[in-house]
C-alpha positions in Angstrom: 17.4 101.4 -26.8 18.3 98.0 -26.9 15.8 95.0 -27.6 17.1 92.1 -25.9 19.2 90.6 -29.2 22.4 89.0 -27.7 25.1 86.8 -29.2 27.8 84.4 -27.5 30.2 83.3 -28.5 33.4 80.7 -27.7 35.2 82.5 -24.8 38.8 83.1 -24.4 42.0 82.3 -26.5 41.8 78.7 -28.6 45.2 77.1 -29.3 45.3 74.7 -31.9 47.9 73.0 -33.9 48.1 73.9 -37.7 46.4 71.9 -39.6 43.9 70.8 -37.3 39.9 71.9 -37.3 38.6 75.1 -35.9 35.2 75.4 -34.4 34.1 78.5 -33.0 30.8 78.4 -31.5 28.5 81.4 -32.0 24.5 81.6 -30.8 22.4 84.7 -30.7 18.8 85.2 -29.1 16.5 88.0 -31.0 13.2 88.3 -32.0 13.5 89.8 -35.6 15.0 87.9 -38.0 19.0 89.0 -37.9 21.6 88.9 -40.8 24.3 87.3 -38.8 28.1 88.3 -39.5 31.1 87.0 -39.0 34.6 89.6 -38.1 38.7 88.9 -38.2 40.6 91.4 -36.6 44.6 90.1 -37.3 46.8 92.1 -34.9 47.3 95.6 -35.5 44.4 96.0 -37.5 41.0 96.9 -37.7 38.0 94.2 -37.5 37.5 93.1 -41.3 34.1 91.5 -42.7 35.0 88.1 -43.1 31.5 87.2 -44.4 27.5 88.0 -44.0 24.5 85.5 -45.0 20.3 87.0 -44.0 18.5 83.7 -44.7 17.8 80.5 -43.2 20.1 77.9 -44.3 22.8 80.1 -46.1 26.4 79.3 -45.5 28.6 81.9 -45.8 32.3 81.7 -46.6 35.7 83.3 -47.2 39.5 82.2 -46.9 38.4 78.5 -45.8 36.2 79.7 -43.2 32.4 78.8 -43.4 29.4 79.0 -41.1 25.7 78.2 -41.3 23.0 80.0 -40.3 20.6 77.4 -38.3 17.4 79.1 -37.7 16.5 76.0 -36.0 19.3 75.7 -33.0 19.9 79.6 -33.5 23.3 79.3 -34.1 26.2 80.3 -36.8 29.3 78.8 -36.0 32.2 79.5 -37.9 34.3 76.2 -39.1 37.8 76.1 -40.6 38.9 72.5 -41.7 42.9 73.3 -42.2 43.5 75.7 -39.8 47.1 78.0 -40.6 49.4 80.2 -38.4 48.1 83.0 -40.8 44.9 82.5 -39.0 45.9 83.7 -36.0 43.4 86.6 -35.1 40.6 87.5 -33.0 36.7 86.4 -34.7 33.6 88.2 -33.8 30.4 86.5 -34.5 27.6 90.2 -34.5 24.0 89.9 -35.6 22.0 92.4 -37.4 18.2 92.9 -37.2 16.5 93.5 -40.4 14.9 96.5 -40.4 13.0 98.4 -43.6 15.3 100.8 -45.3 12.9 104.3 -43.7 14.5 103.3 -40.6 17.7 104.4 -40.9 19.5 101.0 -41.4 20.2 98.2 -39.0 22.6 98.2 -36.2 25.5 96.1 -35.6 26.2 94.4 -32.6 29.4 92.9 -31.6 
């Protein structure tokens, strides 16, 4: 059953010029305490784990991307300084609630 957790993220299709900065915004509401993920799908191909942090604070990163999880504003937004045409793809922000291992694991939600 679901539990109210939701994330949202930037909408739509961003066009950029290469070489610029890429922000794309991601916030979630839960109660539990989430590990918060971030996904690249590149076309033609499946989503891919770009990265995953669980605690306060922790940044995250992979392939120039980066994002911090802020407790605070509830938010994880992913950040490329030197964006490239390779980076062309579509990015899912998904949270995770933390749940004890008896459970049967946490579910993902894109």
């Amino acid at each position: 059953g679901s539990n109210g957790d939701s994330v949202t993220q930037t909408e739509g299709q961003v066009i950029i010029s290469e070489g610029t900065s890429l922000t794309v915004n991601c916030s979630y509401e839960t109660s539990q305490y989430p590990a918060l993920f971030w996904y690249v799908q590149y076309t033609g191909e499946g989503p891919q784990l770009l990265f995953r942090v669980s605690k306060a604070n922790e940044k995250g990163s992979n392939k120039g991307f980066e994002a911090t999880y802020n407790k605070e504003t509830s938010s994880f937004h992913l950040k490329k300084a030197s964006i490239q045409e390779s980076d062309s793809a579509v990015y899912y922000c998904a949270l995770s609630d933390t749940v004890a291992e008896s459970a049967g694991g946490a579910e993902h939600k894109l």
